[in-house]
C-alpha positions as CSV (number, residue, x, y, z in Angstrom):
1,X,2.9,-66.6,-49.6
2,X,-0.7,-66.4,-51.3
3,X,-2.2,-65.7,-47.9
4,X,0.2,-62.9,-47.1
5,X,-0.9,-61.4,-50.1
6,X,-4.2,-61.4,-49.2
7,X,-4.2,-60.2,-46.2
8,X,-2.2,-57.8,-47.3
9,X,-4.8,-56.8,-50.1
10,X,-7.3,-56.4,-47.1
11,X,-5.4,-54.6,-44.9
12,X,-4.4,-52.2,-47.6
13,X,-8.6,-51.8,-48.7
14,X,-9.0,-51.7,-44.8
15,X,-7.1,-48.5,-44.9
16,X,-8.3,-47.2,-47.7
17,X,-12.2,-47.3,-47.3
18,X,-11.5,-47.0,-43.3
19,X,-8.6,-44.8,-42.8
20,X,-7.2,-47.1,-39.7
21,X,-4.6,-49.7,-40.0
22,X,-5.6,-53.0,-39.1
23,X,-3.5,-52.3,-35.7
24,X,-5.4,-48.8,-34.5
25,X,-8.8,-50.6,-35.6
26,X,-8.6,-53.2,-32.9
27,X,-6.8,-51.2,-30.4
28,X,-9.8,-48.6,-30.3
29,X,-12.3,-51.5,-30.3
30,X,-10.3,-52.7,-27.0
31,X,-11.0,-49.1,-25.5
32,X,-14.7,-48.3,-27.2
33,X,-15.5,-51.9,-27.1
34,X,-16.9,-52.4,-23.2
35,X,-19.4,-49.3,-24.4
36,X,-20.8,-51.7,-27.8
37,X,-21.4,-54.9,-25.9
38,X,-23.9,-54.0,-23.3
39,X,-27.6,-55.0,-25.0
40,X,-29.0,-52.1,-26.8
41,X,-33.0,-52.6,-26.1
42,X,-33.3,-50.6,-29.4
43,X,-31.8,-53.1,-31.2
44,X,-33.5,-56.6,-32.1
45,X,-29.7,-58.6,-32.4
46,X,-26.7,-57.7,-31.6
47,X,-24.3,-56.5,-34.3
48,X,-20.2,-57.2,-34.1
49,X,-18.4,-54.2,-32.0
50,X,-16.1,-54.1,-35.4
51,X,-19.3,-53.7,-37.9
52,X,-20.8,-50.7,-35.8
53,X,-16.9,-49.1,-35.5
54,X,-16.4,-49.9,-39.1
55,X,-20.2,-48.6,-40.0
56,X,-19.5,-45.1,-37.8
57,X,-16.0,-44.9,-39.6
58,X,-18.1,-45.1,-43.0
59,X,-20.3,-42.4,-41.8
60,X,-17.8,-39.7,-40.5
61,X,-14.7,-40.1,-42.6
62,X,-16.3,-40.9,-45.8
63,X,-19.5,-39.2,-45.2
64,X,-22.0,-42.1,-46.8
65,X,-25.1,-41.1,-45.6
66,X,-26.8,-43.0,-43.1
67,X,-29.1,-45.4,-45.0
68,X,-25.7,-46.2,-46.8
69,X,-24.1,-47.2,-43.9
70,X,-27.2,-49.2,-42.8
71,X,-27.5,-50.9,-46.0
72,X,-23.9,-52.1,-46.5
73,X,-25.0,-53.9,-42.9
74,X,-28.4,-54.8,-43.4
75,X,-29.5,-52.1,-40.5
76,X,-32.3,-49.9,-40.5
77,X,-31.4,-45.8,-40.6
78,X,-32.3,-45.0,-36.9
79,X,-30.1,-48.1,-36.0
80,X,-27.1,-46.8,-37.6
81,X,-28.1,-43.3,-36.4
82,X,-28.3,-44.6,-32.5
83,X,-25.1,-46.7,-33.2
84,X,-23.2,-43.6,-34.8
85,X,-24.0,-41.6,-31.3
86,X,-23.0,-44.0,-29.3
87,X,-19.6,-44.2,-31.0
88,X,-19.1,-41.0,-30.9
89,X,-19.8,-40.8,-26.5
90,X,-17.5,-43.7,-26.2
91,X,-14.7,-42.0,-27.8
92,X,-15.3,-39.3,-25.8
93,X,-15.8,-40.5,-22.7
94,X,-12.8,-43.6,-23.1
95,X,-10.3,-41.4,-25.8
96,X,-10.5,-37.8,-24.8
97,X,-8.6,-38.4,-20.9
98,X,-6.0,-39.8,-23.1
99,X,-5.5,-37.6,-25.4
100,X,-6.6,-34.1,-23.8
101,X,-4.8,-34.6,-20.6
102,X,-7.0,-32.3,-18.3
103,X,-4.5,-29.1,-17.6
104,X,-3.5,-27.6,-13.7
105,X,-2.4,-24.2,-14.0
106,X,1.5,-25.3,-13.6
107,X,1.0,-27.0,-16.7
108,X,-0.5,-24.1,-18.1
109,X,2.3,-22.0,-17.1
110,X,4.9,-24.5,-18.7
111,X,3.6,-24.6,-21.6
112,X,2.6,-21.1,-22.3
113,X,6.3,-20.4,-21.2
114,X,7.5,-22.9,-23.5
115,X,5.9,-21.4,-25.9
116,X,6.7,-18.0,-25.5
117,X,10.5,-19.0,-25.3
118,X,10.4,-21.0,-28.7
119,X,8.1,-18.8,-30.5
120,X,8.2,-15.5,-28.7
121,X,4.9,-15.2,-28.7
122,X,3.3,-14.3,-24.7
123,X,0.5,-16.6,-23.4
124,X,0.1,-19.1,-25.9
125,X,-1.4,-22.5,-25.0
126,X,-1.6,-24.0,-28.7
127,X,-1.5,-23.9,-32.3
128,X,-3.4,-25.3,-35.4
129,X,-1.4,-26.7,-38.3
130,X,-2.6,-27.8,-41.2
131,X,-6.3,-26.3,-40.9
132,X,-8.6,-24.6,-42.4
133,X,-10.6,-22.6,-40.6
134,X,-12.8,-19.7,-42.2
135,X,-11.8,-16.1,-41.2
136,X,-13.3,-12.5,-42.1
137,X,-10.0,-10.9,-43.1
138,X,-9.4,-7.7,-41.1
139,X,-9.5,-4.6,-43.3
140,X,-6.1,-3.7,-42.5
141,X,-3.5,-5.5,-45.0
142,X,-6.2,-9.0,-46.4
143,X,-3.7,-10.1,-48.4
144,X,-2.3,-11.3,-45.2
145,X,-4.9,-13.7,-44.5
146,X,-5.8,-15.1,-47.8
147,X,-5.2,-19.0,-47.8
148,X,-2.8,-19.1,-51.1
149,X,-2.7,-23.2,-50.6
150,X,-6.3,-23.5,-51.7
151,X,-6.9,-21.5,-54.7
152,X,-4.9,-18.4,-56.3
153,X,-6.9,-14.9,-56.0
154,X,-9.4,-13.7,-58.8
């Protein structure tokens, strides 16, 4: 029973500081991991495939700066800079066939079609939800495109 806490205790910090269950963490080192255990000249040792994904989850979801993340692991700035990188071209080179399935121009058609028949909207290929993004708002009607989730107008 006490070690099922535990481990629950570090799963749920895991998450926390990470932002990946326990689950996701080790099924994306079994996709990025080939790219981490080759020999890095660079580097005098090597450092654990889940320290370097762990490290480059530090850097880009909770934005510590590099010499944080270096620090935390004993690794010098330029290490966790090279190691950062390199995460970042394995995900896209292993991740991005997965999950940007490259399109033909039938699937193109079906799914602008799909789209215009749920939406009614003509050649549309995708939408954003739950972004962002930073607009000029047209001069026509700029109440329109003020983002009343974020702040109330002055």
């Amino acid at each position: 029973m006490k070690n099922q806490l535990f481990e629950s205790f570090l799963e749920k910090m895991f998450q926390q500081h990470i932002r990946l269950s326990f689950n996701t963490f080790h099924a994306l080192i079994k996709v990025v991991g080939p790219s981490f255990k080759q020999k890095n000249i660079n580097m005098k040792e090597n450092i654990l495939v889940e320290a370097q994904v762990t490290m480059t989850f530090a850097r880009l979801c909770i934005e510590n700066s590099l010499q944080m993340c270096g620090e935390v692991y004993d690794i010098a700035k330029i290490t966790t800079s090279i190691i950062v990188r390199k995460f970042c071209v394995a995900v896209r080179k292993h991740l991005k066939p997965l999950v940007i399935p490259k399109l033909t121009r039938n699937k193109i058609k079906e799914i602008t079609t799909g789209f215009e028949h749920l939406h009614g909207i003509p050649y549309i290929l995708g939408a954003m939800g739950g972004s962002h993004v930073p607009i000029i708002a047209p001069k026509v009607d700029p109440k329109s495109y003020y983002c009343w989730k974020v702040s109330t107008p002055h």
